[in-house]
N, C-alpha and C positions, 0 to 999 in steps of 0.2 A: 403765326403761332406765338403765345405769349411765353414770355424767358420768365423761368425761376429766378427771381428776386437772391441774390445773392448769400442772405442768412441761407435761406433754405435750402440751396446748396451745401454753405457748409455746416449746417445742423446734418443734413445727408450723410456727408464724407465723414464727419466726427463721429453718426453712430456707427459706419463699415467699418471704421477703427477700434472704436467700443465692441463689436460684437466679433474682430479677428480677435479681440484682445482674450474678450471673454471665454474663446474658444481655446486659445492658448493656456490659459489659467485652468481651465477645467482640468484640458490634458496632464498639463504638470501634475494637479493634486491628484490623480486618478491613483488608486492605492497601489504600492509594491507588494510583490507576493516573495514570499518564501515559503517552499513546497520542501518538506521535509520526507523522502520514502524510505521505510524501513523494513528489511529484509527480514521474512519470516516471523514476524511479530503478531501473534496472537494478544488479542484484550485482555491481559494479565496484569493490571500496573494498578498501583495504588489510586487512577482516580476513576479505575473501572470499579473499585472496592475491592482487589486484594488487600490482604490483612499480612501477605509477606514477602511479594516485590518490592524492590526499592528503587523508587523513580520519582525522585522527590521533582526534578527540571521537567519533566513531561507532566507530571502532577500539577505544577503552579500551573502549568499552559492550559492545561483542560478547565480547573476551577477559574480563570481566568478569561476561559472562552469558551466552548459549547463540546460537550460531549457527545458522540455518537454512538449509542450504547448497541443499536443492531445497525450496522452497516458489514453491508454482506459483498465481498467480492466473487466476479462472474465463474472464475475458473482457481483451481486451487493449486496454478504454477506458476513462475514466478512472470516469464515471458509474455504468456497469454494474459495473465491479469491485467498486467501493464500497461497492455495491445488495447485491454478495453477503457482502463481509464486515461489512456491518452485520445482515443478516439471516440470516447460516450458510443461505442455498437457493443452488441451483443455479438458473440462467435456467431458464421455461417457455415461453416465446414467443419471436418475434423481438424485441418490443420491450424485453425484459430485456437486448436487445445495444447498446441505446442509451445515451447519457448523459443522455437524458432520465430515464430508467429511475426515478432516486429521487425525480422529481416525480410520473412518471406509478404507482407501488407506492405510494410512503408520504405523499408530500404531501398536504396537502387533505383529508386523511380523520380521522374521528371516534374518539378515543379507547377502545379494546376490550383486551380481555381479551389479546387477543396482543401483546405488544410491539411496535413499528414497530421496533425496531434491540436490539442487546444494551445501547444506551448506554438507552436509552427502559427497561429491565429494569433495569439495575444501582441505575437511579436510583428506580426502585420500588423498592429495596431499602437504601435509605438512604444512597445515596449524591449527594453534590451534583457536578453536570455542569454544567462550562464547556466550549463549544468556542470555539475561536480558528481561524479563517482555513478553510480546504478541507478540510473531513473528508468530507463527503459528496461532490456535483458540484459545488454554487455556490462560488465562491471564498470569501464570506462568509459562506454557510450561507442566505442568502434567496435567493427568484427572482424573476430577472428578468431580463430580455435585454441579450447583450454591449453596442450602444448604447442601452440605457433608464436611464432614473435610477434610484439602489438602491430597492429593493424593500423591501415588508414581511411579508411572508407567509415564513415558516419552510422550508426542503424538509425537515427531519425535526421536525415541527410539535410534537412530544411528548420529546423529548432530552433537552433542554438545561432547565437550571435559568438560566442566563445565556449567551448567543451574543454576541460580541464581537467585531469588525476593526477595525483601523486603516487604511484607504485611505490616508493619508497625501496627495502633493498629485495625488494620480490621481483623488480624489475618489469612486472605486464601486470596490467589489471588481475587478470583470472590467477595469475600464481598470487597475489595477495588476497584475493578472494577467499581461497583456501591455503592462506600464509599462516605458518606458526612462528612462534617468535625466535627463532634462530635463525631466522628467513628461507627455510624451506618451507614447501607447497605439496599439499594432497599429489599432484603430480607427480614433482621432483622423488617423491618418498615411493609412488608407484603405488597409492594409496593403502601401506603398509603404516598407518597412525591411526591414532585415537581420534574419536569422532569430539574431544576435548582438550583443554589444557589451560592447566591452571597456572601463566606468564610470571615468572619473575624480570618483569618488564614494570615500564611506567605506561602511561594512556599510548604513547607515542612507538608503543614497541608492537602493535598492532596497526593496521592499517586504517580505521577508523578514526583514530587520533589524530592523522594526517590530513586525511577528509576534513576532518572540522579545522584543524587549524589551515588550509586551503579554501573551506569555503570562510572563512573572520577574514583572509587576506582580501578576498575579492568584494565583500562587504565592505570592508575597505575603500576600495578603489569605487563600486558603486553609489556610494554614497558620493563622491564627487561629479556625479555626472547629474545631468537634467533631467533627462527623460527617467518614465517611472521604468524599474526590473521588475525582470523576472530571477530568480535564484533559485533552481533544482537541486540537493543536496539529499543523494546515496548512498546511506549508512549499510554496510552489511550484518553487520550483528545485529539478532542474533540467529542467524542462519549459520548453519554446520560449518563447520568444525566449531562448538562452543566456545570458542577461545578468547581469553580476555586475562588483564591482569590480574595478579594475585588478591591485591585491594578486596578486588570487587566479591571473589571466592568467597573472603574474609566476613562479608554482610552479614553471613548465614552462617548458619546452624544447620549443618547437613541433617544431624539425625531429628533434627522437626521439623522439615520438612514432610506435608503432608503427600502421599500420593493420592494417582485418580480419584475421581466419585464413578469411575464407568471403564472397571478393570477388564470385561467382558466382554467379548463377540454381543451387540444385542441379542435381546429373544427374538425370536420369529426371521429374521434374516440371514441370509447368505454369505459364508465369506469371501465371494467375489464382490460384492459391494466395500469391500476392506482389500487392503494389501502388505504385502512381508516386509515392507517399513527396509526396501531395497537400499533408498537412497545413505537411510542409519549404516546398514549391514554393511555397507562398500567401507567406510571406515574399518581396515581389516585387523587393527589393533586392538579393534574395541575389547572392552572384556567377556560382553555376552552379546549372542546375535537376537535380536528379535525376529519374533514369529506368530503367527496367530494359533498356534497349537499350542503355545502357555505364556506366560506373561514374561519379563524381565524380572531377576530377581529384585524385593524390596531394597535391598542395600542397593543394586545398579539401577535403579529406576532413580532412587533417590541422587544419586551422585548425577545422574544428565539430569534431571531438574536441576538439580546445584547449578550446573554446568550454564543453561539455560538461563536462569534466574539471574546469574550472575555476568553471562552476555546478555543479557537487559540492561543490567545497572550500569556495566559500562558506555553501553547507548546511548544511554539517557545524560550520563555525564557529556559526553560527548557534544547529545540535543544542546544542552545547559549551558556548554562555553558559546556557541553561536546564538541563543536566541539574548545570553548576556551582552554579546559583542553588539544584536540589533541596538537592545535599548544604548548603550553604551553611546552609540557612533547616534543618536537619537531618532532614530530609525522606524521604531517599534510603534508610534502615534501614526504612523500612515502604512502598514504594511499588516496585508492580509499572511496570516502564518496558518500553514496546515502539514498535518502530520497525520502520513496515513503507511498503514501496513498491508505489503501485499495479499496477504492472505494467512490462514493462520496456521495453525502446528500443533498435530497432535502428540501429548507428553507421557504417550501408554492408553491414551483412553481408547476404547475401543481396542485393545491390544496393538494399537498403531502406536509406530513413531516416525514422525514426519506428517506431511501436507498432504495432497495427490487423493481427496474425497472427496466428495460431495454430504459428508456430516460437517454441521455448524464447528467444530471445531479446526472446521480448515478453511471455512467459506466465512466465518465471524474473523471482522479483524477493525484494526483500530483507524477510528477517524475523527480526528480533534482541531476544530477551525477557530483561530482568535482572530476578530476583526477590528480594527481602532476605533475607537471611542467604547462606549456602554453600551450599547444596543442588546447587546449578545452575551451580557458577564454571564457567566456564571448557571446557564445553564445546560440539562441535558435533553438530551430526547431520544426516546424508547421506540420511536416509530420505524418500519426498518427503510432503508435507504440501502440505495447501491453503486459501488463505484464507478457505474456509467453515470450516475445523478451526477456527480463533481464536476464535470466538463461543462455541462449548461448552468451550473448553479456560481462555478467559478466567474464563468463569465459575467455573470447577473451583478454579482458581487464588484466585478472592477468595471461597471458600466458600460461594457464592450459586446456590442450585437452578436448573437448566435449565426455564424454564416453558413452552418450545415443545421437539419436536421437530425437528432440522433436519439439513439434508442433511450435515452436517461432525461431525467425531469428535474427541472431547476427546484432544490429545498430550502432555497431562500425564504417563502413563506412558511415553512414549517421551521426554517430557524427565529423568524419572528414571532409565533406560535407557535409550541410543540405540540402543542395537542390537536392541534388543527384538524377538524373532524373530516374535511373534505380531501386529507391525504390517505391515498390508500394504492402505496405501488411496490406489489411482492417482489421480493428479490428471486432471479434466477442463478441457477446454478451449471456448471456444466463438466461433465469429466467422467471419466472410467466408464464408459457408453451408457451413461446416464443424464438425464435435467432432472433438477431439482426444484420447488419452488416454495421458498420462504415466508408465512406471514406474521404476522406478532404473537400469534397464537402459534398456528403448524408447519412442519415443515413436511411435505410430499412430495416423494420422489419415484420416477420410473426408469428402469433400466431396459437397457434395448438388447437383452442377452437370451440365451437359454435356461443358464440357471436361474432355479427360484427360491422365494419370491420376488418376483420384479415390481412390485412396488412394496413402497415403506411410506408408514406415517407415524410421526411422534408428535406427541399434545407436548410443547412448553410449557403449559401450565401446570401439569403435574409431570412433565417427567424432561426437565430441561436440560436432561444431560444424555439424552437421548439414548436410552440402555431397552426402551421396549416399541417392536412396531408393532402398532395397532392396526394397521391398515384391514384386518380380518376383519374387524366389528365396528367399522365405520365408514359403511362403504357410502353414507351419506355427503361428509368431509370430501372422500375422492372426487366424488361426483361435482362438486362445486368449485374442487381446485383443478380437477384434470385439465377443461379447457385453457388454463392459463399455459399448464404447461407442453398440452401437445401442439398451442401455436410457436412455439417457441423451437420446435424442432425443425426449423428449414432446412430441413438437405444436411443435418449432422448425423444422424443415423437413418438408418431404412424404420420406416414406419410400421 
């Protein structure tokens, strides 16, 4: 047998060194992500085109990176949304509708071959995961009930490299969840308060403030490590109890504020496709109960938008001191930033207040990705997307192989093109024994009930605030969307 000549040898050995090297260097540069989720945020911000939110920090990050003008979430609560944008599935039971949901799928179960969440993958892949505050259902990330003492059991038991809260003087996630700034809780009160409050507090007299200044510390500390993160960060506002500091009250102008465009029960529909806006009414201080036998009155409709508006702004300041800490710590050139809202909130439309439908006002919610370099400034895109897309699209994004298949499609190509003619993937919907399903034009929906009508159809195009079904004189439309959505019904209702 003839020997390898000695160079050739070590030209051999120099390139297995050249190509671990190379393999190593990729690793490193692989992008950081900071996942931003925020509770009950409806698309209302200055860089969706309101003319009287003020979110000036969430506004640079959008003009700065890619807007998601119709991104639709699968279920309109807070646990089940979460359930699907950690897992890219669509619900298969009822109990995928609950906010139980990521206890009863992923908690408590033994380590396998499938990921519990894309965060549980990423970090298979060398990335280090911190969450802070409510990425999943728990406010903290452990379970255990609104009045029990904090917990230790994990609900996404395989995530996290380190899970972190600061309760502050609420002492448990869930009492500062619904904390007011005297440090009593919706609990503690025996939920005898206002579904508001306007804090003579600073950021830091709320729970939120704490959040951001816990997640700048741990950006901190990640910035000295090697390997790329992950960073999950749990805002709760502006989910009920509106509560925020005085400042923020200060933005507005109570009495211009405008109300709804869609003060009305639609035409042609049922009010079991709507509900008594429960979750509002439990707040038992409030000053009027809502109902779908008549509206709130204009002066209280107007003071919870205040209310509202103004647990936005403090959010957003909030967003603002962290995503300055990225660039600060120089961070912000390799890290992918997304900011998404579980679902949205109705402000009276429909004679609702609160979430819990299947109208784009509960199912539209905000999704805004900035990714390093140019590639992506500065635009938007109208096409709709769904928060099961994010888990394959994420991955795409931090060049990390999809290892499950799942019900949502990488928009990576439609973030390089938005108009991208070969995208076309309706968003589903699910809740109050109903599917929904979303396209850029219609939205179609069937309920699995007695009362009628069970089905509704509204044209976006002329009526985008959805106040009239059409479904009587278009039975053409049904016919072309029904298939989408009666495959979508596996085993969640009786057919």
């Amino acid at each position: 047998m003839k020997k390898e000549p000695f160079s050739v040898l070590f030209v051999a050995i120099a390139q297995l060194f050249s190509y671990t090297a190379d393999a190593k260097k990729n690793e490193q540069v692989k992008p950081n992500v900071l996942f931003i989720c925020i509770d009950d945020l409806r698309p209302e911000l200055g860089c969706y085109g309101s003319k009287v939110i003020k979110s000036p920090n969430i506004d640079k990050l959008g003009f700065s990176g890619i807007i998601f003008n119709n991104q639709f979430t699968q279920i309109p609560t807070c646990g089940a949304s979460r359930t699907c944008l950690l897992t890219g599935l669509l619900p298969k039971t009822k109990k995928h509708l609950t906010n139980e949901a990521p206890q009863i799928f992923i908690s408590g179960k033994a380590e396998v071959a499938r990921p519990e969440s894309f965060i549980h993958h990423i970090k298979r892949n060398g990335y280090y995961t911190v969450g802070v505050g409510k990425i999943s259902h728990s406010a903290d990330g452990l379970l255990y009930g609104y009045n029990d003492p904090v917990g230790t059991e994990r609900e996404l038991p395989h995530s996290w490299d380190e899970l972190v809260f600061d309760p502050g003087k609420w002492k448990t996630g869930w009492n500062a969840f619904f904390g007011y700034a005297d440090g009593e809780n919706r609990q503690s009160m025996k939920a005898n308060v206002k579904p508001y409050e306007k804090g003579n507090v600073d950021d830091d007299g709320y729970v939120d403030g704490l959040t951001a200044k816990l997640a700048i510390t741990k950006l901190e500390e990640l910035a000295k490590r090697k390997e790329p993160f992950f960073l999950g960060v749990g805002f709760f506002k502006p989910h009920l109890p509106f509560n925020s500091p005085s400042k923020y009250w200060d933005m507005y102008d109570e009495d211009k504020i405008e109300l709804t465009q869609s003060p009305d029960i639609p035409l042609n529909v049922n009010k079991a496709s709507l509900h008594q806006s429960g979750e509002f009414n439990g707040y038992k201080a409030g000053d009027e109960n809502a109902s779908l036998e008549k509206p709130l009155s204009d002066a209280y409709a107007r003071k919870i938008r205040h209310a509202y508006f103004a647990a936005i702004s403090y959010v957003d300041a909030q967003v603002g001191k962290v995503l300055d800490e990225l660039n600060r710590l120089g961070l912000a050139e390799n890290t992918i930033v997304v900011v998404w809202g579980d679902h949205g909130w109705h402000l009276g439309d429909q004679r609702v207040w609160g979430k819990h439908t299947i109208f784009d006002r509960a199912l539209r919610s905000v999704l805004i990705i900035k990714v390093p370099g140019n590639l992506y400034h500065g635009k938007q895109i109208n096409k709709v997307v769904s928060s099961v897309d994010i888990y394959p699209s994420l991955m795409e994004l931090c060049n990390t192989k999809m290892p499950i298949n799942t019900d949502g499609t990488s928009f990576v190509g439609l973030m390089n093109n938005p108009s991208l003619s070969t995208w076309n993937h309706p968003a589903l919907g699910f809740f109050n024994n109903g599917i929904t399903v979303r396209t850029e034009r219609y939205r179609l929906t069937k309920y699995f009930r007695k009362e009628e009508p069970t089905i509704e159809l509204y044209d976006h195009l002329t009526d985008p605030y959805e106040n009239i079904n059409i479904a009587g004189n278009n039975s053409n439309v049904i016919v072309s969307l029904m298939p989408i959505l009666e495959k979508a019904n596996t085993g969640i209702y009786e057919k």
